[in-house]
VMD Tcl script that draws the C-alpha trace (Angstrom):
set ca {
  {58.57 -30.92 -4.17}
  {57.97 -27.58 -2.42}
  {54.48 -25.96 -1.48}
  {53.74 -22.88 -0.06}
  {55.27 -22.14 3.38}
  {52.74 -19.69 4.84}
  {48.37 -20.20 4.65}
  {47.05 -19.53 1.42}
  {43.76 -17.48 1.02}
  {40.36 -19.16 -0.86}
  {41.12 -18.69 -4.61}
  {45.00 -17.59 -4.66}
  {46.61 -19.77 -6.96}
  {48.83 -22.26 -5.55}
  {52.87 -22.37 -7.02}
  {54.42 -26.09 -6.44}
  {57.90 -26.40 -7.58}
  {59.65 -29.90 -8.48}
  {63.31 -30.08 -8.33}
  {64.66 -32.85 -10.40}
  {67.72 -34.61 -9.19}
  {67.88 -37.11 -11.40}
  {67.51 -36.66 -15.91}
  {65.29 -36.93 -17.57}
  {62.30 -37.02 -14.91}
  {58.73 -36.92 -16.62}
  {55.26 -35.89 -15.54}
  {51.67 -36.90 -16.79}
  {51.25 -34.16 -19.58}
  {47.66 -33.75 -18.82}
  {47.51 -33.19 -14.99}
  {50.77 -33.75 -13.43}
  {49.77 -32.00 -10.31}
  {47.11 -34.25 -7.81}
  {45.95 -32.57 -4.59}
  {44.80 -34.22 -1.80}
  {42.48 -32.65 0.91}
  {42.44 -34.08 5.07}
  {39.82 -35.38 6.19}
  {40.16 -36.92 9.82}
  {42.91 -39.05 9.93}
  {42.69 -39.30 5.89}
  {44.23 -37.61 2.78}
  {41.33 -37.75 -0.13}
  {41.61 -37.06 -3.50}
  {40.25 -33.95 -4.49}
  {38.91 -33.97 -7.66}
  {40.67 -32.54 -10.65}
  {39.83 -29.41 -12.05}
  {41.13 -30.17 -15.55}
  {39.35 -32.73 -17.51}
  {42.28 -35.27 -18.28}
  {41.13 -38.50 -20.96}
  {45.16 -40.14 -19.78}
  {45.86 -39.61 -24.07}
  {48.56 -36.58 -23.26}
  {51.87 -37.85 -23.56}
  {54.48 -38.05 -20.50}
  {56.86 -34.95 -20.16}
  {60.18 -34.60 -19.42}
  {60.62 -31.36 -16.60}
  {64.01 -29.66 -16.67}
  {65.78 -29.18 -13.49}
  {62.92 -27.66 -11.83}
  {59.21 -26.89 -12.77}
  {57.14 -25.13 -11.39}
  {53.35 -25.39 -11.37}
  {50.42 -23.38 -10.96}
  {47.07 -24.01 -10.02}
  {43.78 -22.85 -8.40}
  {42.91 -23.86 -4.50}
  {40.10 -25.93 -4.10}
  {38.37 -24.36 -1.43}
  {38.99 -23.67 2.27}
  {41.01 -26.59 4.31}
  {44.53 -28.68 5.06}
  {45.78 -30.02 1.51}
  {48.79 -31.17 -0.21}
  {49.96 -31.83 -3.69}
  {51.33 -35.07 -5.13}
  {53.12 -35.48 -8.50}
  {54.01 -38.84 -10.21}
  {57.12 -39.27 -11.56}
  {58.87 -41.99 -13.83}
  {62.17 -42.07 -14.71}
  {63.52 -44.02 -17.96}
  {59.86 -43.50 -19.95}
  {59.48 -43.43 -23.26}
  {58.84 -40.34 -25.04}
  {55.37 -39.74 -27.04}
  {53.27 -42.25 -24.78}
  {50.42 -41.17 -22.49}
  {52.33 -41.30 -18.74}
  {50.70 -44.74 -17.94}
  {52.22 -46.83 -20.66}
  {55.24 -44.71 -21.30}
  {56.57 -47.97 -20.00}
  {58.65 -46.21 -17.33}
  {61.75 -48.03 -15.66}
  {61.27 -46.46 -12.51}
  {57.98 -44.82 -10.83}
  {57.29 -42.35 -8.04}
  {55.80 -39.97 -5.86}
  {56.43 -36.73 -4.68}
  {54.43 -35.01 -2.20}
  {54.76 -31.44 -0.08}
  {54.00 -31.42 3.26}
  {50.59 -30.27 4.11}
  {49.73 -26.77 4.10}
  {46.66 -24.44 4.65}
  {43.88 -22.86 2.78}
  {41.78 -20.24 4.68}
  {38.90 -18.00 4.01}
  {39.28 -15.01 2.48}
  {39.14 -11.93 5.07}
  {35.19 -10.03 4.90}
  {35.19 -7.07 3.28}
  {36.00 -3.76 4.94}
  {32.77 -1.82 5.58}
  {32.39 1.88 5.45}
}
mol new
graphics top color blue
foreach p $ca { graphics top sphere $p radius 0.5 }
foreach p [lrange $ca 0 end-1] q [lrange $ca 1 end] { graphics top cylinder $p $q radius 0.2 }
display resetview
């Protein structure tokens, strides 16, 4: 999975792309995308901004699929997706009975402030 290469400014939405290598790959249908914020030594869940009950069904991604979402605030972060492999269609993504699980993770990258405004 891919993240952005370059800091990201306070509010920018954030583009994550998963490449599948393997068919069919699926994704919780609810919130597929997790980020994680540093914090020391430690990556923390950040808390999602979509209100997910687990009842949306796994889906499978083509190819690739790309993802967009909100930053969090201002900080290090990175994004994790769980994948499954082999799940059964029409179950939420944690008894889709999957024959093989995984995770997928960028490498870190940074949110910053957004510059002051210009004054006149």
């Amino acid at each position: 999975m891919t993240g952005p290469a370059a800091p990201l400014v306070a509010g920018a939405a954030l583009t994550l792309t998963l490449t599948a290598d393997r068919k069919p790959v699926f994704v919780d249908g609810c919130a597929a995308v997790d980020l994680e914020r540093r914090e020391g030594e430690r990556w923390v869940p950040v808390e999602p901004t979509i209100a997910c009950d687990g009842s949306a069904v796994a889906r499978a991604i083509p190819k690739e699929q790309t993802f967009s979402l909100a930053t969090p605030g201002v900080g290090e972060f990175r994004a994790v997706v769980a994948w499954g492999l082999g799940c059964v269609e029409g179950r939420p993504f944690a008894l889709a009975a999957c024959a093989a699980l995984g995770v997928a993770r960028t490498a870190s990258f940074q949110v910053v402030a957004p510059p002051p405004p210009a004054q006149r």
